[in-house]
C-alpha positions as CSV (number, residue, x, y, z in Angstrom):
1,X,15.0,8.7,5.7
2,X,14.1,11.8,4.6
3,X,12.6,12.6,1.0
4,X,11.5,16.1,0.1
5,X,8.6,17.3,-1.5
6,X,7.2,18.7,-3.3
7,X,7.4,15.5,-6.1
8,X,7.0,15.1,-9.7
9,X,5.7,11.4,-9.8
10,X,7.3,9.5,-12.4
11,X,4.6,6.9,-14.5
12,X,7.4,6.1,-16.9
13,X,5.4,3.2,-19.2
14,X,2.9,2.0,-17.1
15,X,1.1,-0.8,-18.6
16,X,-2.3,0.1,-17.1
17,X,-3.5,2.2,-14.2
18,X,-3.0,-0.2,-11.6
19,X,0.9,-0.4,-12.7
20,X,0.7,3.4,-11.5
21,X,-0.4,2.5,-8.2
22,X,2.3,3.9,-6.2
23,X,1.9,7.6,-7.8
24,X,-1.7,6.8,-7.5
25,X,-1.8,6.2,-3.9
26,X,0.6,9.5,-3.0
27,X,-1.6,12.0,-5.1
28,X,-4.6,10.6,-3.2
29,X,-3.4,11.1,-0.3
30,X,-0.8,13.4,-0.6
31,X,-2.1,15.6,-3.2
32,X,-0.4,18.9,-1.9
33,X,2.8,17.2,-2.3
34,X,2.6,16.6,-6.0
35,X,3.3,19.0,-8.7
36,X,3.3,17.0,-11.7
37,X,3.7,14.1,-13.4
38,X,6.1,12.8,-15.9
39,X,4.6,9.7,-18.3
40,X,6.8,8.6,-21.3
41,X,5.4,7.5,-24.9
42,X,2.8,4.3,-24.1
43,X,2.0,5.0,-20.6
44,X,-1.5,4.0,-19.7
45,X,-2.0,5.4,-16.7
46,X,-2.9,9.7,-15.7
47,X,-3.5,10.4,-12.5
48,X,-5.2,14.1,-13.7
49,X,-2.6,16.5,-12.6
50,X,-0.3,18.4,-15.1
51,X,2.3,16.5,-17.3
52,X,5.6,17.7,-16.9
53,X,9.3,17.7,-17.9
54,X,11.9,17.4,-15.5
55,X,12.8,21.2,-16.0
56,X,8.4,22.4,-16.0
57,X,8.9,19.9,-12.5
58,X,11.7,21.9,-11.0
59,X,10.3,25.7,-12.4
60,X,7.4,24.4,-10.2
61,X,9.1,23.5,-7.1
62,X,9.8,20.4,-7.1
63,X,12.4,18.5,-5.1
64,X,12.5,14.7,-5.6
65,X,11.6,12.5,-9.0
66,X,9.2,9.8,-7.4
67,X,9.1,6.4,-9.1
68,X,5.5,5.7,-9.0
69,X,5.0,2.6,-10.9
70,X,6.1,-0.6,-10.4
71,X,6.0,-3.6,-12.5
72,X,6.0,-7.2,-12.0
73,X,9.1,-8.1,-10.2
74,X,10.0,-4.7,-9.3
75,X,12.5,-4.2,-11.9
76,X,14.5,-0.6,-13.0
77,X,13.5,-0.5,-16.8
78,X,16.1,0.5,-19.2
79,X,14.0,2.9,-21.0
80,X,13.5,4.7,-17.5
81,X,17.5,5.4,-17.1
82,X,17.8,8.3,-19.2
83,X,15.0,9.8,-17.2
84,X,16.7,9.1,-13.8
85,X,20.0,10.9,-15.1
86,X,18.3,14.0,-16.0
87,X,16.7,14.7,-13.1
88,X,19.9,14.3,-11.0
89,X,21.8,16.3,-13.3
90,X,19.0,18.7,-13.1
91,X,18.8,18.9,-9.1
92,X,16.5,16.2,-8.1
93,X,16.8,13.4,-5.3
94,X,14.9,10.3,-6.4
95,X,13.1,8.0,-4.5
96,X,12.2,4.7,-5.3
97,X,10.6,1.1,-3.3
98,X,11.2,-1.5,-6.3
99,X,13.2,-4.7,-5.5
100,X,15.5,-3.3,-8.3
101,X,17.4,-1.0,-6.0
102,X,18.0,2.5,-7.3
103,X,21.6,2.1,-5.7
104,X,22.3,-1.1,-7.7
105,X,22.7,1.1,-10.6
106,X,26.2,1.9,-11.2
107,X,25.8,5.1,-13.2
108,X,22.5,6.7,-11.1
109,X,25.4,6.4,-8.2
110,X,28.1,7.9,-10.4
111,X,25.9,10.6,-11.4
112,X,24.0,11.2,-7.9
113,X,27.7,11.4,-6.0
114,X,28.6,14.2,-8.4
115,X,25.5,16.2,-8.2
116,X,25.5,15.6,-4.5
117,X,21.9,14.4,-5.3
118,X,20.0,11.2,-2.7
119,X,19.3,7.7,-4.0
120,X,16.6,7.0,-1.8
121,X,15.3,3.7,-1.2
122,X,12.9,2.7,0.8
123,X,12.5,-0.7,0.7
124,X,15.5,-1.2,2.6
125,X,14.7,-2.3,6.0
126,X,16.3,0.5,8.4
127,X,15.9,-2.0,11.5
128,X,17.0,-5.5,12.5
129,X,13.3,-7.2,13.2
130,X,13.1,-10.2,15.8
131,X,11.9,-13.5,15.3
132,X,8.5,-13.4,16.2
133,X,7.5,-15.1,19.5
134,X,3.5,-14.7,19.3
135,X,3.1,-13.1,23.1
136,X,-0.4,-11.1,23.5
137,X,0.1,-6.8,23.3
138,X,-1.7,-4.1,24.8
139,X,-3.4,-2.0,22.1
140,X,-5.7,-3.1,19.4
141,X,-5.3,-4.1,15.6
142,X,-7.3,-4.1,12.7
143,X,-5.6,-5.4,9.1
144,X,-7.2,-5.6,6.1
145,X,-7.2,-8.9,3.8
146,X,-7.7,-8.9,0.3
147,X,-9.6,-11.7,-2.4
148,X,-6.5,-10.4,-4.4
149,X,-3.2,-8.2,-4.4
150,X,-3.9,-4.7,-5.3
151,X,-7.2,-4.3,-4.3
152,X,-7.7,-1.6,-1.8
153,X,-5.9,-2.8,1.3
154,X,-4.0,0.6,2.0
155,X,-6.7,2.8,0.7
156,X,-8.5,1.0,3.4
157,X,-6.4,1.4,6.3
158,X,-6.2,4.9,5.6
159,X,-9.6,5.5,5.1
160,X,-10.3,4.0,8.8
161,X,-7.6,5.5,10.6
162,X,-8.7,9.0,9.0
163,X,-12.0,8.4,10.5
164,X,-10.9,7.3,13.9
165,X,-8.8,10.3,14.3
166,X,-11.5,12.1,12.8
167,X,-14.0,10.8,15.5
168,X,-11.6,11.4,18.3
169,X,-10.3,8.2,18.6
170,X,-7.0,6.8,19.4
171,X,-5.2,5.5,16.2
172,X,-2.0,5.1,13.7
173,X,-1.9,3.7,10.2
174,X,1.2,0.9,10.0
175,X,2.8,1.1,6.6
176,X,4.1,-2.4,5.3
177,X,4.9,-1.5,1.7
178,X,6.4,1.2,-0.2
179,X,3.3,3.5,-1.2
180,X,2.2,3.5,2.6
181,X,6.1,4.6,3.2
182,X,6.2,7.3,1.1
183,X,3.0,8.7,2.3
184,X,4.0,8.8,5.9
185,X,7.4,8.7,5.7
186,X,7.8,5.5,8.1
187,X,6.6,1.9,8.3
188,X,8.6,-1.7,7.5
189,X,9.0,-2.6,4.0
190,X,7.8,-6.1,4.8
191,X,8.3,-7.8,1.2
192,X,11.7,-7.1,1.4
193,X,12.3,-8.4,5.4
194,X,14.2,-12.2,4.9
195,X,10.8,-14.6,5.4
196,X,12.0,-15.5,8.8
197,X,11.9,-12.0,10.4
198,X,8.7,-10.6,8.4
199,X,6.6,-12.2,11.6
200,X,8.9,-10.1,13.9
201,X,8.8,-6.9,11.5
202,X,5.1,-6.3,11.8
203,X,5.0,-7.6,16.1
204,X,7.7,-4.5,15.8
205,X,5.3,-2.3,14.0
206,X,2.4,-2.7,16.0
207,X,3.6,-2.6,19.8
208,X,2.4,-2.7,23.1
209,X,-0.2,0.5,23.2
210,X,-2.9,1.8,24.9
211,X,-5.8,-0.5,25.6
212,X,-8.3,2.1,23.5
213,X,-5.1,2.4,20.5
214,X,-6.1,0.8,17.3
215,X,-3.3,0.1,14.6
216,X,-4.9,-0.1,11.0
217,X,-2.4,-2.1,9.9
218,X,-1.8,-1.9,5.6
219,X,-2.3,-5.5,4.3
220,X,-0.5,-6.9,1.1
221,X,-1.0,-9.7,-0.7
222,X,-3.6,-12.2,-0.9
223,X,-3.6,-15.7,1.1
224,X,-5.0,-16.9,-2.1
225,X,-2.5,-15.4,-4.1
226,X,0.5,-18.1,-5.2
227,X,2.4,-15.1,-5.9
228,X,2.3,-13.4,-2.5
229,X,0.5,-15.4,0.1
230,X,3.7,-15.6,2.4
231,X,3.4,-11.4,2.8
232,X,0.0,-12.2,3.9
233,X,0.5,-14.9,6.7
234,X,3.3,-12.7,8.4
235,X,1.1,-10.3,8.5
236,X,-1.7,-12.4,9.9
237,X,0.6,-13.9,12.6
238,X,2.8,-11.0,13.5
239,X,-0.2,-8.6,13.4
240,X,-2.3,-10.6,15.9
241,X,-5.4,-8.7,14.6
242,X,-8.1,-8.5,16.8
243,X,-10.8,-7.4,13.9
244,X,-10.0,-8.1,10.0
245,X,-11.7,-6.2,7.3
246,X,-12.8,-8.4,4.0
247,X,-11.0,-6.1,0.8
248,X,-12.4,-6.4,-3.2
249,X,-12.5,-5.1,-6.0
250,X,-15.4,-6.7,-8.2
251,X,-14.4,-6.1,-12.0
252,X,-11.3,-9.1,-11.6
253,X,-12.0,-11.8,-13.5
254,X,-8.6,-13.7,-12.6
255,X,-5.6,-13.2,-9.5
256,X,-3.4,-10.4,-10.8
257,X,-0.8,-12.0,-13.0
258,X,-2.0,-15.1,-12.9
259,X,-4.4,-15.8,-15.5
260,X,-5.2,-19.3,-14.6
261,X,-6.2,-18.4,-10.7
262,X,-9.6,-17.4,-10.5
263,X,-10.5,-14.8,-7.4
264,X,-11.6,-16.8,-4.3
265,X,-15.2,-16.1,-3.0
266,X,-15.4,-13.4,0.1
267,X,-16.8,-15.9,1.8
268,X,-13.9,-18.2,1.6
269,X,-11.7,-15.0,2.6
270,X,-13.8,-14.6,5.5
271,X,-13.3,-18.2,6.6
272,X,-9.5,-18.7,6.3
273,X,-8.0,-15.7,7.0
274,X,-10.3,-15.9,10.3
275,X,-9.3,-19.5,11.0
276,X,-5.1,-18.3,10.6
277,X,-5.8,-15.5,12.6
278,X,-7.2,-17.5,15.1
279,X,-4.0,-18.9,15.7
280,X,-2.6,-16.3,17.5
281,X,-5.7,-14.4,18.6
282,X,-8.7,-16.5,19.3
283,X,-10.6,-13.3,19.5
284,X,-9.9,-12.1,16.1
285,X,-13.6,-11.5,14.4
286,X,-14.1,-10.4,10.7
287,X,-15.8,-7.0,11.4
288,X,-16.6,-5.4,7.7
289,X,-16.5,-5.3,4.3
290,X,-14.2,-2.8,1.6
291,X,-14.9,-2.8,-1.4
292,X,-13.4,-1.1,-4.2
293,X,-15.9,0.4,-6.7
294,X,-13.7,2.6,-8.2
295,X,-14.6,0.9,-12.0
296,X,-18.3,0.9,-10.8
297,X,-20.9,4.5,-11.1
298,X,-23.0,5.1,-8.1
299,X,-25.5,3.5,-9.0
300,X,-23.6,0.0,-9.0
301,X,-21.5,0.5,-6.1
302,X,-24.2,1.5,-3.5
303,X,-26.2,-2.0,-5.2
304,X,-23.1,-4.4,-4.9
305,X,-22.5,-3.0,-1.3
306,X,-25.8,-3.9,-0.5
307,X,-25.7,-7.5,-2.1
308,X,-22.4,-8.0,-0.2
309,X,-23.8,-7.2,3.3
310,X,-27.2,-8.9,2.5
311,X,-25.3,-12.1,1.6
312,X,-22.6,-11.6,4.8
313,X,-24.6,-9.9,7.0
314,X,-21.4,-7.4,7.6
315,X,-21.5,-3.4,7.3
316,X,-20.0,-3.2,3.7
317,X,-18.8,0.3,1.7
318,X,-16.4,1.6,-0.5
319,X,-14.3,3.7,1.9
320,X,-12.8,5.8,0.1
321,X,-16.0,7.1,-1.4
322,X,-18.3,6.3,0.6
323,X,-16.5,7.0,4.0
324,X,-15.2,4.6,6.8
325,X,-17.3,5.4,9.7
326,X,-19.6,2.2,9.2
327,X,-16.3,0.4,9.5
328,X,-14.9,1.9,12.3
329,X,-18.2,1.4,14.7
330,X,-17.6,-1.9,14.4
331,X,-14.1,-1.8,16.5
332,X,-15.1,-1.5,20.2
């Protein structure tokens, strides 16, 4: 697939920031690739870059609308339509990785084939994954597991593959969700793989490799999540990690969307995503700590990192503000 950029980064109505994770994640780590953003009446999220029509968006370059929020379920809201048919009709592709595809929608079709505009989406798998069969690889893995969904997984794995190419050291990000997509342009879209095949996907992702090549692969989901533990376990299985890395973010006080879960402990993390991983790599060790202080001053982040390795006795930071390089010294 290929989406142009520049993008205006659509928020639409986003419930709260984290709803706007998606736009988030692209300006963070694609910010020369954004020009704008367009938010509609309600929207609780800003990501701090200029607010623009569709028309302010194209004056300033830009060449695809990017839907960066996504809602429970993944679902095309109607109020966002109206939106969507401007900026075709106006000259913009527009790229999308909700469930709800945006080539379900009769009249974005109608209106795209006229305008000779793309309907990009990528959460449609582009290959035909194996079964996975669990056989050892060349190469090394890291993935990062989370006390929740949405809690800094992909940050992570960015932040530590930055930092190993950044030290000199042989290393490539995996994508497995749509934010990680559209910021590298390639990866599997493992939510939407059928459950039998999501093994396969990510032993496809992360191939044979050099015997100093680390893979930082993206985690999703939470094995304590009743939601989205199944993403989790394929990636656990099919990844064959040989180091995991321990993701939180500290301000929860329940699973995300489930008001009734409470957040499990990071020392019950620690003890069954190692036991899983186990299963297909009995030299799989927990190696670090991320955690995500972004709610937190400087002040409070540098004391809870210090409480968390204290209490697990592993290097623990915030690497995306703090940097990654305690993290990567532990992969040898």
């Amino acid at each position: 697939m290929i989406i142009q950029s520049p993008y205006l980064l659509f928020l639409g109505d986003a419930v709260d920031p984290l709803a706007a994770k998606v736009a988030q994640g692209i300006k963070d780590w694609r910010p020369d690739a954004c020009v704008g953003q367009l938010r509609q009446p309600g929207c609780q999220a800003d990501l701090g870059i200029p607010d623009m029509t569709v028309q302010e968006a194209i004056d300033a370059g830009a060449k695809t609308l990017v839907v960066g929020v996504a809602n429970r379920g993944g679902v095309i809201s109607e109020s966002w339509l109206s939106v969507f048919v401007e900026a075709l009709e106006s000259g913009l592709d527009i790229a999308s990785g909700l469930h709800n595809l945006l080539t379900d929608e009769s009249k974005l079709v109608e209106v795209a084939n006229s305008r000779n505009r793309q309907l990009i989406d990528v959460r449609i798998p582009q290959v035909e994954y194996p079964i996975a069969n669990g056989k050892p690889r060349a190469g090394k893995r890291c993935l990062a597991v989370g006390t929740d969904c949405s809690v800094g997984k992909m940050y992570t794995a960015l932040a530590m593959d930055k930092a190993m190419r950044d030290a000199g050291r042989a290393s490539s990000f995996r994508a497995t969700g749509q934010t990680g997509i559209l910021i590298t342009g390639d990866g599997v879209p493992l939510d939407a793989v059928v459950a039998d095949f999501m093994a396969g996907a990510v032993e496809y992702l992360t191939p044979d490799n050099d015997e100093n090549h680390w893979d930082m692969i993206e985690g999703q989901g939470s094995l304590f999540h009743a939601s989205y533990s199944g993403v989790t376990m394929a990636l656990i299985h099919g990844g064959a990690p040989d180091a995991l890395i321990l993701c939180h973010e500290p301000t929860r006080t329940h699973m995300r969307g489930l008001p009734e879960y409470s957040l499990p402990s990071l020392t019950e993390l620690r003890e069954l995503a190692l036991t899983l991983a186990k299963v297909v790599n009995p030299e799989c060790k927990v190696v670090g700590v991320s955690v995500n202080t972004a709610a937190l001053d400087d002040a409070a982040a540098t004391a809870l990192c210090k409480s968390i390795e204290t209490e697990l006795g592993l290097p623990t930071v915030d690497p995306f503000r703090h940097g990654a390089e305690r993290l990567i010294a532990e992969l040898k």
